[in-house]
C-alpha positions as YAML, in Angstrom:
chain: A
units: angstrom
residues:
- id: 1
  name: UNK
  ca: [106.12, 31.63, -6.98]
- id: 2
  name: UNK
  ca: [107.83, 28.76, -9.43]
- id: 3
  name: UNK
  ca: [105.87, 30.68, -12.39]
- id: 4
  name: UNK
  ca: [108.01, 33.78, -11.50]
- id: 5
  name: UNK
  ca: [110.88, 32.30, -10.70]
- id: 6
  name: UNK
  ca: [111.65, 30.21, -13.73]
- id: 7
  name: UNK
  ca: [111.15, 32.97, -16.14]
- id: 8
  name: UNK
  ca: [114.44, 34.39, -17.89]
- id: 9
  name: UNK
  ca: [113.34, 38.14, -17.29]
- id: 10
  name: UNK
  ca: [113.56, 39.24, -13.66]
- id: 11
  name: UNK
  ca: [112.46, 42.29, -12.20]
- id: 12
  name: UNK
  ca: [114.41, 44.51, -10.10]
- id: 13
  name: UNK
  ca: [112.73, 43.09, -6.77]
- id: 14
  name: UNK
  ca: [113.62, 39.29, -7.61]
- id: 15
  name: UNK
  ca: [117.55, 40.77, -8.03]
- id: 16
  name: UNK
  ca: [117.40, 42.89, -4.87]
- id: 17
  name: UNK
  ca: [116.50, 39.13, -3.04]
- id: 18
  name: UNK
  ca: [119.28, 37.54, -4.82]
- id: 19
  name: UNK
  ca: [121.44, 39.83, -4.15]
- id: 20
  name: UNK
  ca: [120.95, 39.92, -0.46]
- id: 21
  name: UNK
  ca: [121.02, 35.75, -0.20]
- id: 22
  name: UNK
  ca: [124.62, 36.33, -1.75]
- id: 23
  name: UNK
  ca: [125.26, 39.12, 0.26]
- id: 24
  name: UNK
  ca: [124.26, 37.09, 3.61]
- id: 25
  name: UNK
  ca: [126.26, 33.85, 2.91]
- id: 26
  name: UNK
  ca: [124.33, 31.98, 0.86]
- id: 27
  name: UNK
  ca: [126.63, 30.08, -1.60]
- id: 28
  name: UNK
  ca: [126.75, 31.21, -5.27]
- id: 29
  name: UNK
  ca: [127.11, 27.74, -6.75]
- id: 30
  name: UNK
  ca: [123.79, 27.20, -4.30]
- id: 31
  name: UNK
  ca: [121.75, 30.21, -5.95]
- id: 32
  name: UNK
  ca: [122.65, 28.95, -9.46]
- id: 33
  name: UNK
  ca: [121.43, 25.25, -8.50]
- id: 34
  name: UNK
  ca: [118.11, 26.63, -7.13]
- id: 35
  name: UNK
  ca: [117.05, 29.55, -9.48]
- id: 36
  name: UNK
  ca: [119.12, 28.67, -12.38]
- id: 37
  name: UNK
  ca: [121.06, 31.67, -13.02]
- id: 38
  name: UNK
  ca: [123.83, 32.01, -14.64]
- id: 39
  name: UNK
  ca: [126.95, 32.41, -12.56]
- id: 40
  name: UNK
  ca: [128.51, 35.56, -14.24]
- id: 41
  name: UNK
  ca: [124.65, 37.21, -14.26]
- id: 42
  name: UNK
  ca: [124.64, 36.56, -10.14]
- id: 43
  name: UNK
  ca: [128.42, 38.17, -10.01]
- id: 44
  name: UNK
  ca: [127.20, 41.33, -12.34]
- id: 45
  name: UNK
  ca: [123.82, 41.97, -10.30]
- id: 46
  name: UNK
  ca: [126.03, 41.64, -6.94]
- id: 47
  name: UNK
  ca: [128.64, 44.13, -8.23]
- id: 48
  name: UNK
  ca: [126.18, 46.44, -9.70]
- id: 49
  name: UNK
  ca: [123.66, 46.95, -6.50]
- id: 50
  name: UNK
  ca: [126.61, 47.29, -4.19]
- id: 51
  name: UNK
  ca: [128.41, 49.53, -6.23]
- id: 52
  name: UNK
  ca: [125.54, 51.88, -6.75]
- id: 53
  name: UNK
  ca: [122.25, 50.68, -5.45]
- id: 54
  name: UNK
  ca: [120.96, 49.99, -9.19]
- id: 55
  name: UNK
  ca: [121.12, 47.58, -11.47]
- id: 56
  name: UNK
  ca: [121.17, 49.98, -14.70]
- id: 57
  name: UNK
  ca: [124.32, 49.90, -16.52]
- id: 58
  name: UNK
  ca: [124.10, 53.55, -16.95]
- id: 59
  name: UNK
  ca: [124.04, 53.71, -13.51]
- id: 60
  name: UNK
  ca: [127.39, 52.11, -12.80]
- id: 61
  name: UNK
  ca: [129.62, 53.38, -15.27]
- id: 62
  name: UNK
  ca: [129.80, 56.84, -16.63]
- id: 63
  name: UNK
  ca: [131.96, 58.19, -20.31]
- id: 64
  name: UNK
  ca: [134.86, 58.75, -18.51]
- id: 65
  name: UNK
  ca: [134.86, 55.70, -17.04]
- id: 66
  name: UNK
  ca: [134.60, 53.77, -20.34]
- id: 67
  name: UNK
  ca: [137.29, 55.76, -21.72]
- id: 68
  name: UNK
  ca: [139.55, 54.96, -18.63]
- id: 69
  name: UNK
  ca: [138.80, 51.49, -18.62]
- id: 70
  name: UNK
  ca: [139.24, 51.14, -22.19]
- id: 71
  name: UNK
  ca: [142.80, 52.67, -21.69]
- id: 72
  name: UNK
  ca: [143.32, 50.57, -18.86]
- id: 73
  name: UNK
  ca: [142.85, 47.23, -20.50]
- id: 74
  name: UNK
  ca: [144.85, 48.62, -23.35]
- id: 75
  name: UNK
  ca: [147.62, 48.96, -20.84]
- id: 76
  name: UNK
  ca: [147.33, 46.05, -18.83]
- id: 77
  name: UNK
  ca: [147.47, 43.75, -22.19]
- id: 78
  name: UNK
  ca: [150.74, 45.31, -23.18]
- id: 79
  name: UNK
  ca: [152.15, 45.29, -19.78]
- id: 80
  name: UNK
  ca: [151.32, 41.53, -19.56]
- id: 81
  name: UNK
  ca: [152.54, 40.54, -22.79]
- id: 82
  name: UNK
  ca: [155.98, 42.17, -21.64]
- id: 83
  name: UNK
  ca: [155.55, 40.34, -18.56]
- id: 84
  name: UNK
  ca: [154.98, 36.58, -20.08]
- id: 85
  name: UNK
  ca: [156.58, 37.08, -23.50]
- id: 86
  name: UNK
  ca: [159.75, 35.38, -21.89]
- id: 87
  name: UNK
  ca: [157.25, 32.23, -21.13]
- id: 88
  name: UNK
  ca: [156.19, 32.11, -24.75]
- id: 89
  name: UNK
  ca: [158.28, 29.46, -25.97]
- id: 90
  name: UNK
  ca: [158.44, 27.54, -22.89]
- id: 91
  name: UNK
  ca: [156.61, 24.48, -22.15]
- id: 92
  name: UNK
  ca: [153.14, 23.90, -21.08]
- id: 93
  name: UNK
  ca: [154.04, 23.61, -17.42]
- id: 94
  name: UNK
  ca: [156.00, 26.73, -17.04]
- id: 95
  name: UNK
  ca: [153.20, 28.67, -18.83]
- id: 96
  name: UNK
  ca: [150.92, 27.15, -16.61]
- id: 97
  name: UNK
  ca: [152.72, 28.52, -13.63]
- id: 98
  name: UNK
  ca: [153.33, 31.60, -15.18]
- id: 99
  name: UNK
  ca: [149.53, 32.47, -15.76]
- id: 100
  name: UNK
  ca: [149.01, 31.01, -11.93]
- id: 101
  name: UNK
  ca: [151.63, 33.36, -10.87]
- id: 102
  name: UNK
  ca: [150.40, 36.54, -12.13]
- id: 103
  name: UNK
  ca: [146.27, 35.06, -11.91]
- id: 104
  name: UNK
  ca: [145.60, 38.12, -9.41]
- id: 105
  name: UNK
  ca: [147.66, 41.10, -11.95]
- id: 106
  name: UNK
  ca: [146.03, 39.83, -15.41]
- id: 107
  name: UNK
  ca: [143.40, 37.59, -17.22]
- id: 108
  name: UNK
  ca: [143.84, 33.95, -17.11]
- id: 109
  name: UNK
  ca: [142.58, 33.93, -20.28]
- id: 110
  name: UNK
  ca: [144.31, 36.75, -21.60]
- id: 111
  name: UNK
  ca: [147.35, 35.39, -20.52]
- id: 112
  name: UNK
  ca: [146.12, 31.82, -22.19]
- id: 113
  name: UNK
  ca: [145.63, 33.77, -25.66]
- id: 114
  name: UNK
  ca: [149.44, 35.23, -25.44]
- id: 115
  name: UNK
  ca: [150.99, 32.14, -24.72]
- id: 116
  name: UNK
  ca: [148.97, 29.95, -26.71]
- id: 117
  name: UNK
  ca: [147.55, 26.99, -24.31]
- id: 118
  name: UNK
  ca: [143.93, 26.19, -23.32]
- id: 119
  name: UNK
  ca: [142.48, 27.46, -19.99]
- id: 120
  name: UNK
  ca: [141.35, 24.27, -19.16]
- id: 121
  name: UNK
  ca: [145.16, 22.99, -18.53]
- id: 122
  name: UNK
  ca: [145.54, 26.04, -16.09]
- id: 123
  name: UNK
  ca: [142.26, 25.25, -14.30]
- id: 124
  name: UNK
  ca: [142.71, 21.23, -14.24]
- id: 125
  name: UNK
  ca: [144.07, 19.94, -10.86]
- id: 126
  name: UNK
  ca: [144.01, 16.05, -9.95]
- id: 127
  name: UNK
  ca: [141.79, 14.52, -7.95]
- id: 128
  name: UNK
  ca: [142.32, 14.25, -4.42]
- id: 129
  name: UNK
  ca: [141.44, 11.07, -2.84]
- id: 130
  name: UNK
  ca: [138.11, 10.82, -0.53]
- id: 131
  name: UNK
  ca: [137.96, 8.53, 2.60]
- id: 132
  name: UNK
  ca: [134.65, 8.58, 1.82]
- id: 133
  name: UNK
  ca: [133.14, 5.96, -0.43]
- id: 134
  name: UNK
  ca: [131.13, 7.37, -3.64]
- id: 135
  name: UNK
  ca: [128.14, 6.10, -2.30]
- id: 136
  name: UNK
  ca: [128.60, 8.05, 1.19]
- id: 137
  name: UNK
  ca: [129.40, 10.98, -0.55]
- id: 138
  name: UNK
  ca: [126.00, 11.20, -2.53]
- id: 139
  name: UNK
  ca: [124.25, 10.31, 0.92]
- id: 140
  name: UNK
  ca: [125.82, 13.45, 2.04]
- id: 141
  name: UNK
  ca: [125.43, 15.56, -0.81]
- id: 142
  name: UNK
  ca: [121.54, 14.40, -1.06]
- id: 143
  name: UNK
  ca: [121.16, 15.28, 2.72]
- id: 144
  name: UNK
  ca: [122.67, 18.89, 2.62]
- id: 145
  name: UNK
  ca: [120.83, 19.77, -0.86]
- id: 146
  name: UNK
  ca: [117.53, 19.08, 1.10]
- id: 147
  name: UNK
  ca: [118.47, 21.52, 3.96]
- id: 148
  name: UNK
  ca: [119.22, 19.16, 6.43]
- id: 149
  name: UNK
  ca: [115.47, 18.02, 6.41]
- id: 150
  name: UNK
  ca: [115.35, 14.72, 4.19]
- id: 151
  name: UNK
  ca: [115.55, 11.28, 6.09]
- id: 152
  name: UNK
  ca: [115.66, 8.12, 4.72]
- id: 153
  name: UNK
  ca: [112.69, 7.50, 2.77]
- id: 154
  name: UNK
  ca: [113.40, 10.13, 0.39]
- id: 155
  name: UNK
  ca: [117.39, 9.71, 0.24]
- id: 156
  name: UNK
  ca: [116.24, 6.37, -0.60]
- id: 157
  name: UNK
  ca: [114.13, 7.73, -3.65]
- id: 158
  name: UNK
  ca: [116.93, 10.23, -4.57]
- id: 159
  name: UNK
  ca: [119.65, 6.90, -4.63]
- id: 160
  name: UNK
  ca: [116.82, 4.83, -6.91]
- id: 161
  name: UNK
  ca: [116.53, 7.56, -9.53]
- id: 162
  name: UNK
  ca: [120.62, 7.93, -9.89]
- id: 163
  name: UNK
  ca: [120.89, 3.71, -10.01]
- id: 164
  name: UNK
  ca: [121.72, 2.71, -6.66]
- id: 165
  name: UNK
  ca: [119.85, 0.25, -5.02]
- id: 166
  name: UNK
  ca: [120.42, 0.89, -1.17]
- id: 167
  name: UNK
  ca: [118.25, -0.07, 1.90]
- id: 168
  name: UNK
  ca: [117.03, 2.54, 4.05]
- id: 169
  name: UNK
  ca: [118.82, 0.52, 7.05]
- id: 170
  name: UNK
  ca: [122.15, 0.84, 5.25]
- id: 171
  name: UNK
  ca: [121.10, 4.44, 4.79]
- id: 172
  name: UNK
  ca: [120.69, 5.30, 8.15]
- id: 173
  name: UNK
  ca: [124.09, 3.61, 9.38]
- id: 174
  name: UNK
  ca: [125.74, 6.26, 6.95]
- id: 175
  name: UNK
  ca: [123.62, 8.73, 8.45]
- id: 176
  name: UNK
  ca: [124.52, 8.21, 11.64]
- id: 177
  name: UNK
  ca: [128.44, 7.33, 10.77]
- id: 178
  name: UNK
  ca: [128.61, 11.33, 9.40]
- id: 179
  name: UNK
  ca: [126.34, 13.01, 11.97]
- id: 180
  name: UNK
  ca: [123.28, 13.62, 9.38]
- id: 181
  name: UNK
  ca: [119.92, 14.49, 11.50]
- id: 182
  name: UNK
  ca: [116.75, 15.41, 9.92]
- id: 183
  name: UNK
  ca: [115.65, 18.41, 11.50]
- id: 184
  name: UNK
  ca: [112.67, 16.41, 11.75]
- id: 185
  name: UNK
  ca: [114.17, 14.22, 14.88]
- id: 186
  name: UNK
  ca: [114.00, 17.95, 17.09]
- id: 187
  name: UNK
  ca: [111.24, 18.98, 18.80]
- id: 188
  name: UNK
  ca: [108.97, 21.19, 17.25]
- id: 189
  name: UNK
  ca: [107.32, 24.50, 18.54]
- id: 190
  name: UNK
  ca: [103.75, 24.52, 20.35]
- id: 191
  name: UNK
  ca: [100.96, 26.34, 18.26]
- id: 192
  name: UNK
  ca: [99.45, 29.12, 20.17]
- id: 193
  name: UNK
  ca: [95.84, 28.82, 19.62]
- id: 194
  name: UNK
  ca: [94.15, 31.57, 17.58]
- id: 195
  name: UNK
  ca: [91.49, 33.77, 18.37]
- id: 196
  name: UNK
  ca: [88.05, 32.59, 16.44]
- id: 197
  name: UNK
  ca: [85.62, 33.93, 13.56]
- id: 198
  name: UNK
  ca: [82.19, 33.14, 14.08]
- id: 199
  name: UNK
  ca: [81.31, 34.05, 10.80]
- id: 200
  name: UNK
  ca: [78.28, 31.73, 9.79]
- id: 201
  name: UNK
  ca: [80.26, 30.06, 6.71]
- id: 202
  name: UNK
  ca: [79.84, 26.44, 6.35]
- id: 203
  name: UNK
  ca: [83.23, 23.86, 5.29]
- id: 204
  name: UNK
  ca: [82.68, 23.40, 1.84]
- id: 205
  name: UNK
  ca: [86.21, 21.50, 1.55]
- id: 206
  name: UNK
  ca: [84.65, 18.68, 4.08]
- id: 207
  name: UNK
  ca: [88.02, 17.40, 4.17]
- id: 208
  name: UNK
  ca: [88.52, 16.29, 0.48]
- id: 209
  name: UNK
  ca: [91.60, 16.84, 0.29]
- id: 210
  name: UNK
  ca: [92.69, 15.45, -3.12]
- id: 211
  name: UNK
  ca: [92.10, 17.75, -6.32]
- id: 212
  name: UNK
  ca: [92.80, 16.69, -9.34]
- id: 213
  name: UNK
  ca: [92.82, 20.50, -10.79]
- id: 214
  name: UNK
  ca: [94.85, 22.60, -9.87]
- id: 215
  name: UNK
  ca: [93.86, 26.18, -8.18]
- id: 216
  name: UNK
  ca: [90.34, 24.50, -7.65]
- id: 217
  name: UNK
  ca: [90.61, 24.61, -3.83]
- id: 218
  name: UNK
  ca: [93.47, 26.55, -2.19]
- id: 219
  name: UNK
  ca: [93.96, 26.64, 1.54]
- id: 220
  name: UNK
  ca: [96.17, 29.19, 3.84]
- id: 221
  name: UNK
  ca: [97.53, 29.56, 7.46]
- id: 222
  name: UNK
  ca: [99.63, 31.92, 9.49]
- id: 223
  name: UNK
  ca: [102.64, 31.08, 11.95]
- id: 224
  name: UNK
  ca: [105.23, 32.79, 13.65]
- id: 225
  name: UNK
  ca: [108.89, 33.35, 13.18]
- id: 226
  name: UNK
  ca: [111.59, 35.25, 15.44]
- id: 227
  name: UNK
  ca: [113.01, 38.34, 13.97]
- id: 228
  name: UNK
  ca: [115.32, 39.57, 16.67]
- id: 229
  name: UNK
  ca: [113.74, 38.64, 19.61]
- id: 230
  name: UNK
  ca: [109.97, 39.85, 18.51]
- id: 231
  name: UNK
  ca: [107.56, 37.77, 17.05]
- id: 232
  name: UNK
  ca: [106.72, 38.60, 13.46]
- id: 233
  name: UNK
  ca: [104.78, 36.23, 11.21]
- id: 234
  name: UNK
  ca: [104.51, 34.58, 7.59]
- id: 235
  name: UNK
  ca: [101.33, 33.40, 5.62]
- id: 236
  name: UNK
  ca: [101.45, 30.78, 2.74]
- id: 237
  name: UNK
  ca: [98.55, 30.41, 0.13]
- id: 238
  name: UNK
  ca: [98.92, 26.72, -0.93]
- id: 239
  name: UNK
  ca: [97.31, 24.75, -3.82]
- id: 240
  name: UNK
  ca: [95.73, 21.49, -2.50]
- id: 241
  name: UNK
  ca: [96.20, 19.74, -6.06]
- id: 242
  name: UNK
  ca: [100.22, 19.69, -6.23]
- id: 243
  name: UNK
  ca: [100.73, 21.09, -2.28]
- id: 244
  name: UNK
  ca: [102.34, 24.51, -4.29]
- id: 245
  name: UNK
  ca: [103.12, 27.06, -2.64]
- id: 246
  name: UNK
  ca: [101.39, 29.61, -4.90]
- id: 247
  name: UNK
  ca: [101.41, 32.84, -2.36]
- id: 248
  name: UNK
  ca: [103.86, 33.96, 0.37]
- id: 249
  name: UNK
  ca: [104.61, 36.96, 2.74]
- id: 250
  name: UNK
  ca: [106.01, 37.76, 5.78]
- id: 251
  name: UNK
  ca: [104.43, 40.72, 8.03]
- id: 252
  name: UNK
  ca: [105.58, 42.32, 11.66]
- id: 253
  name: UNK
  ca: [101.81, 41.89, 12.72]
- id: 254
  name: UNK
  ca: [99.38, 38.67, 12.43]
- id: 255
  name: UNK
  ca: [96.45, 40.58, 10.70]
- id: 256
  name: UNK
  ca: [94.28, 40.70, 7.77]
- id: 257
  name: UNK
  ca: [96.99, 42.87, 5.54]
- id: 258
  name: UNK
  ca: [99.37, 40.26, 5.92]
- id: 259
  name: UNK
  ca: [97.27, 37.38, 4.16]
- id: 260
  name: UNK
  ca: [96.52, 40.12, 1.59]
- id: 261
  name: UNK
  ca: [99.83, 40.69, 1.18]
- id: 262
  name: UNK
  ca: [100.10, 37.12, -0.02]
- id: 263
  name: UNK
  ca: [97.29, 37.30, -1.85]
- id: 264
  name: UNK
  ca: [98.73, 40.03, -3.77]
- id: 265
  name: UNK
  ca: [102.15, 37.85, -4.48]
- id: 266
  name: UNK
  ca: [100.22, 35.10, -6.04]
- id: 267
  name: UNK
  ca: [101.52, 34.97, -9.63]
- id: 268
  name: UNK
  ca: [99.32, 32.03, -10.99]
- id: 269
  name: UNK
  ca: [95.84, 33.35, -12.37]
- id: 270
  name: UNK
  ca: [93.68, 34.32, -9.16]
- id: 271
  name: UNK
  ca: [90.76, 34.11, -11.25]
- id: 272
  name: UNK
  ca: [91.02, 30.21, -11.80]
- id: 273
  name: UNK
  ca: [90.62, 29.57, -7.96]
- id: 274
  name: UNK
  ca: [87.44, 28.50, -6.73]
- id: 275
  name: UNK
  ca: [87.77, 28.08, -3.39]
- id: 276
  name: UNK
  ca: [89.82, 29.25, -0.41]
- id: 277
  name: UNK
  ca: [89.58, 27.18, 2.52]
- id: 278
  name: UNK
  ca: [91.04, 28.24, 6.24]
- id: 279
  name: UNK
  ca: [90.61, 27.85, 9.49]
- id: 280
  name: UNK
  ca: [88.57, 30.70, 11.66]
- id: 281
  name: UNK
  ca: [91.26, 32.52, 12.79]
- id: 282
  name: UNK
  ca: [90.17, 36.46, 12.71]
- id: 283
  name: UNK
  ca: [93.20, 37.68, 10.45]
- id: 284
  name: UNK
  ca: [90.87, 35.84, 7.61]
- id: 285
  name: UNK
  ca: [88.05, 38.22, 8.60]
- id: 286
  name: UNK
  ca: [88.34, 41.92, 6.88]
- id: 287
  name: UNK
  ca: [86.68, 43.57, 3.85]
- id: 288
  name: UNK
  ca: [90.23, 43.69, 2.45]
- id: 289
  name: UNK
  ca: [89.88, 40.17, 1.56]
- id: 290
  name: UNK
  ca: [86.12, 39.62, 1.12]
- id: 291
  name: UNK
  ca: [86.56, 42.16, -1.84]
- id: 292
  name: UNK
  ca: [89.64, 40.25, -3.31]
- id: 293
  name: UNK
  ca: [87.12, 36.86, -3.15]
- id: 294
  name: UNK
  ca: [84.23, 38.76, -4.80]
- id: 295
  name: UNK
  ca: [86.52, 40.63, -7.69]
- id: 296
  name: UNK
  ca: [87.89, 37.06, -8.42]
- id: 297
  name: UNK
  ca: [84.39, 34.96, -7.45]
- id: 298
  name: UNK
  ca: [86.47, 33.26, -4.84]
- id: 299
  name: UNK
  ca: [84.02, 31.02, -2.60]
- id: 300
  name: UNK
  ca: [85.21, 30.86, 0.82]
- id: 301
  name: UNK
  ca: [85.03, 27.77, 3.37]
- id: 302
  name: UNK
  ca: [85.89, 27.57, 6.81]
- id: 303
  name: UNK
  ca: [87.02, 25.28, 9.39]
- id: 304
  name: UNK
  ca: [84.68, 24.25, 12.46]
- id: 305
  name: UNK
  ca: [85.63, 25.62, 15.50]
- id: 306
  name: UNK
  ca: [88.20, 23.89, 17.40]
- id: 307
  name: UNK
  ca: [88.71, 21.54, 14.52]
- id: 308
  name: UNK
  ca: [92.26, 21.88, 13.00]
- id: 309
  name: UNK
  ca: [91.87, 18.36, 10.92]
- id: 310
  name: UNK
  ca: [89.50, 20.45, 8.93]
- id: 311
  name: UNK
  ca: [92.27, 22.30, 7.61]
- id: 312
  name: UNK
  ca: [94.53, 19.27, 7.90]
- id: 313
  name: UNK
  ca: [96.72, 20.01, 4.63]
- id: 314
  name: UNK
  ca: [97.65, 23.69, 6.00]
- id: 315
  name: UNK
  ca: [98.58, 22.18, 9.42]
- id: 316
  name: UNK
  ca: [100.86, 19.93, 7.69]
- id: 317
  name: UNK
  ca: [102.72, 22.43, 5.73]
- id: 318
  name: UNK
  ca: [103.04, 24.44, 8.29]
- id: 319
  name: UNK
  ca: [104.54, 21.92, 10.62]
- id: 320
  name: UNK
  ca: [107.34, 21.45, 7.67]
- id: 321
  name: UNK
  ca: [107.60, 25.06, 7.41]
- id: 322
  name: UNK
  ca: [108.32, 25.41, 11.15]
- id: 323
  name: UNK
  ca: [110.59, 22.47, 11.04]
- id: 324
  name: UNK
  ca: [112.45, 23.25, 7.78]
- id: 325
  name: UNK
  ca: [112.32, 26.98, 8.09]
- id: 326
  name: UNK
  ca: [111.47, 28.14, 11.16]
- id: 327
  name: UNK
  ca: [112.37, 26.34, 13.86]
- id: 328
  name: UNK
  ca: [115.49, 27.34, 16.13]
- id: 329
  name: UNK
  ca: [116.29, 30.52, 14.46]
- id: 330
  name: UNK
  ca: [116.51, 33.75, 14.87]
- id: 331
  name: UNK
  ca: [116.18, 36.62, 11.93]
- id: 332
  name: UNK
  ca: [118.30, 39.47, 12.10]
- id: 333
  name: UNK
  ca: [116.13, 41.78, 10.31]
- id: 334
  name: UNK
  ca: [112.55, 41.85, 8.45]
- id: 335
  name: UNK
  ca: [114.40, 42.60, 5.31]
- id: 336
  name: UNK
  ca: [116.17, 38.94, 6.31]
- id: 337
  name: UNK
  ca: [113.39, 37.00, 6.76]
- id: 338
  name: UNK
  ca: [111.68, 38.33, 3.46]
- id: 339
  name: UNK
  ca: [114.50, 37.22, 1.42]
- id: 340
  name: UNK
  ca: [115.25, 33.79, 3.36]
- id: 341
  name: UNK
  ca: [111.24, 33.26, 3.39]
- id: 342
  name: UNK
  ca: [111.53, 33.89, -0.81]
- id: 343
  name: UNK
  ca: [114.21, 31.56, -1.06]
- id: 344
  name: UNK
  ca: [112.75, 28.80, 0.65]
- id: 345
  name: UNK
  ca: [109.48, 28.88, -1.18]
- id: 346
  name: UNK
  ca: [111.66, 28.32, -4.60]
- id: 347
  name: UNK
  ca: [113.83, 25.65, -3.15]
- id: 348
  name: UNK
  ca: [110.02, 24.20, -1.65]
- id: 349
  name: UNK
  ca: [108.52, 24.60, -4.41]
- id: 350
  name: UNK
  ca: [111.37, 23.43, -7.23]
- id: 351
  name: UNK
  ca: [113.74, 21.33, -5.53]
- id: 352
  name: UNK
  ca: [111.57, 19.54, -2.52]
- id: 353
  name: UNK
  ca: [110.52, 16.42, -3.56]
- id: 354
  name: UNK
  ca: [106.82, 15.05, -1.54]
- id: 355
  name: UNK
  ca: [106.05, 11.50, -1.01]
- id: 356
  name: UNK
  ca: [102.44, 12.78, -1.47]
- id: 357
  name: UNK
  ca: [103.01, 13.30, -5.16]
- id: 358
  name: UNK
  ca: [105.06, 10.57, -5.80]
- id: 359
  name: UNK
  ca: [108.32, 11.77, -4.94]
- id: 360
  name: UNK
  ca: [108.19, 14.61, -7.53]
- id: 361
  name: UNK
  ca: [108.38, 18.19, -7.19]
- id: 362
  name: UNK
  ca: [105.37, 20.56, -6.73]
- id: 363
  name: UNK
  ca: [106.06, 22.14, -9.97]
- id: 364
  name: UNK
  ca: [107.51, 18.77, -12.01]
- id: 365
  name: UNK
  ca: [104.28, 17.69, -10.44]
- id: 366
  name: UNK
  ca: [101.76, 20.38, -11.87]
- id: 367
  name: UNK
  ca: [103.56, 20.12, -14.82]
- id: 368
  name: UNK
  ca: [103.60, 16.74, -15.54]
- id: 369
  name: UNK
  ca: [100.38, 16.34, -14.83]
- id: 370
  name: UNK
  ca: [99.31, 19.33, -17.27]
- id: 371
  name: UNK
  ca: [100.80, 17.18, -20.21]
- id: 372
  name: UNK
  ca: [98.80, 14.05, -19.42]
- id: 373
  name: UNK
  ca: [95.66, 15.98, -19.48]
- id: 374
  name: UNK
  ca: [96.93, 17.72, -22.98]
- id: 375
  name: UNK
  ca: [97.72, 14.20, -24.30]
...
C-alpha cells in the first residue's frame, strides 16, 4: 500500500478514496499530512468529481465555458479595480481591510497586485495567547495525530526526537489533565472462533517470527467490522520483516474471495514472497488461492489447530486493528468502510510508529533498512 501511495501519479481509484475522506469529514490539512498532496490538487479533484463524476478536465468545462469564464474574469478585474482604485494610495492598513472586505467578491491576490502590498500582510494575524504550555500543546497534538491510540511510551519517543526530555509520569499527568485516553485503556471485542481446515500442511513459520528480508514470510487474518448493523469483514496481508501492511480489503462475506481480493491489492512484487503463513480458518482454503501460491511459487504454512500463538504476529495486528480501527464503530456504508479501511492502512503504514522496529515507521523501516544492506 505505501509503494502506491507515495507515488506522484495516482489513478482514478486512489482520487475517488480521497475524495470521499474529504467528502465525509476528514480534514484537508489531515489528507495533505498523511498522503502528501498538495492542498490545491485535493481542492481540484474534490471540485471536479462532484461537479461531474470525472476527473478529466474535458469533462468539467466545455468551449463555451472557457469563453465565459474568460469574459468573466475580464470583468470581474475591471470591476474590482473600480472598486479599490480609491484604496490605492492609502496606507497598508486600509488596503488591508479593503481586500478583507471584498475577500468573498474578488481575489485576494488580485486585489494585492492592484494595490500593490504582499498577501502575506493580509493573511498575517497575531498570535493569540494559549493557556496551554508549549509542551502540553505538543502532548496534545502528538496524541490526536496518532488517532487517539498512542500512550505514553511512544509520546515519550515522539518528545525525544523533537528535544524534550519528559518522563512518561509527567506525561501521563498531562494526559489525564486534558482528557487524552488511548483507545487502548477500552475493552476490546471477543474473537469468535473460526471454523477449521484440516488440510495436512505442516507450520513451516514454527514461530520465527523475526525476518530480516522482507516479503520472505508474510502472514494474514480476517476480522469483523460493523457496517450498519451487519457484520461485514476486512483481511490484511502483512510482512513479518517490517510488520507492513502490504495487502488490504474489505468484503460483505468472510470467504475465500475476500483474502483474494487482498491478494490482488498487494502492490509490492508477489513473486518475491516465499511464504504465506495463517491460521486454519476455511476462508484460506479454495483453488482461488492455491493457484495464486503456485503462479507465484508461494509455499504455504499453517497454524496447528487451536493454536493462535502460531500465528502470534497476525493476532497482534489484528488486536490494534480492532482497537485503532474497529472497535466501537459503526460504518454507514461498504463504500465507507473501503475508503476509511484505505486510509488507515496509509496512516498505519506511513505515520504509525512500532516499538517493535525501533520506534520507526513500517516503511522508514523497510527503507532504512534497504540502504544498510546497499551500503
Amino acid at each position: 500500500m505505501g509503494e502506491n501511495i507515495m507515488a506522484k501519479r495516482y489513478n482514478d481509484e486512489f482520487k475517488k478514496k480521497i475524495v470521499n475522506l474529504a467528502n465525509n469529514g476528514k480534514k484537508i490539512s489531515d489528507i495533505i499530512n498523511e498522503y502528501g498532496i498538495a492542498r490545491s490538487t485535493v481542492h481540484k479533484w474534490k471540485k471536479d468529481f462532484n461537479n461531474s463524476g470525472s476527473f478529466k478536465a474535458k469533462d468539467n468545462r466545455t468551449d463555451e465555458e472557457k469563453e465565459l469564464l474568460k469574459l468573466r474574469k475580464e470583468i470581474k478585474q475591471l470591476k474590482m479595480e473600480n472598486d479599490i482604485f480609491k484604496a490605492s494610495s492609502a496606507d497598508t492598513r486600509t488596503k488591508v481591510a479593503v481586500v478583507k472586505a471584498n475577500k468573498e467578491k474578488y481575489s485576494i491576490s488580485a486585489m494585492c497586485k492592484v494595490l500593490n502590498i504582499s498577501r502575506s500582510s493580509v493573511y498575517y494575524e497575531p498570535k493569540k495567547k494559549s493557556c496551554n504550555t508549549e509542551l502540553e500543546n505538543l502532548i496534545i497534538t502528538i496524541f490526536k495525530n496518532s488517532r487517539n491510540n498512542y500512550g505514553t511510551r511512544k509520546i515519550k519517543n515522539r518528545l525525544d526526537k523533537k528535544g524534550y526530555k519528559v518522563s512518561r509520569r509527567r506525561i501521563s499527568k498531562i494526559m489525564k489533565k486534558y482528557g487524552l485516553v488511548s483507545n487502548y485503556t477500552v475493552k476490546q471485542y471477543k474473537v469468535h472462533s473460526p471454523k477449521c481446515n484440516e488440510e495436512k500442511i505442516d507450520n513451516i513459520v514454527d514461530r520465527d517470527f523475526n525476518k530480516k528480508q522482507a516479503l520472505d514470510v508474510v502472514v494474514s487474518d480476517l476480522t469483523y467490522v460493523n457496517v450498519n448493523g451487519k457484520w461485514n469483514y476486512i483481511c490484511l496481508i502483512i510482512d513479518l520483516f517490517n510488520r507492513e501492511f502490504i495487502g488490504c480489503a474489505a468484503g460483505k462475506k468472510k470467504d475465500a474471495e475476500l483474502v483474494t481480493k487482498a491478494f490482488y491489492s498487494i502492490k509490492r512484487p508477489i513473486d518475491e514472497i516465499n511464504i504465506l503463513h495463517t491460521d486454519r480458518g476455511n476462508e484460506f482454503k479454495n483453488k482461488a488461492i492455491d493457484q495464486i501460491l503456485s503462479t507465484f511459487d508461494i509455499e504455504r504454512s499453517l497454524s496447528k489447530k487451536g493454536c493462535p500463538y502460531d500465528n502470534a504476529v497476525a493476532e497482534a495486528a489484528f488486536k490494534v486493528v480492532k482497537t485503532e480501527f474497529v472497535f466501537n464503530r459503526k460504518f454507514n456504508s461498504f463504500e465507507e468502510l473501503e475508503y476509511e479501511l484505505f486510509d488507515y492502512v496509509n496512516w498505519y503504514n506511513n505515520h504509525r510508529i512500532h516499538g517493535s522496529l525501533d520506534y520507526l515507521t513500517p516503511v522508514e523501516y523497510r527503507y532504512l533498512m534497504s540502504e544498510k544492506k546497499v551500503a
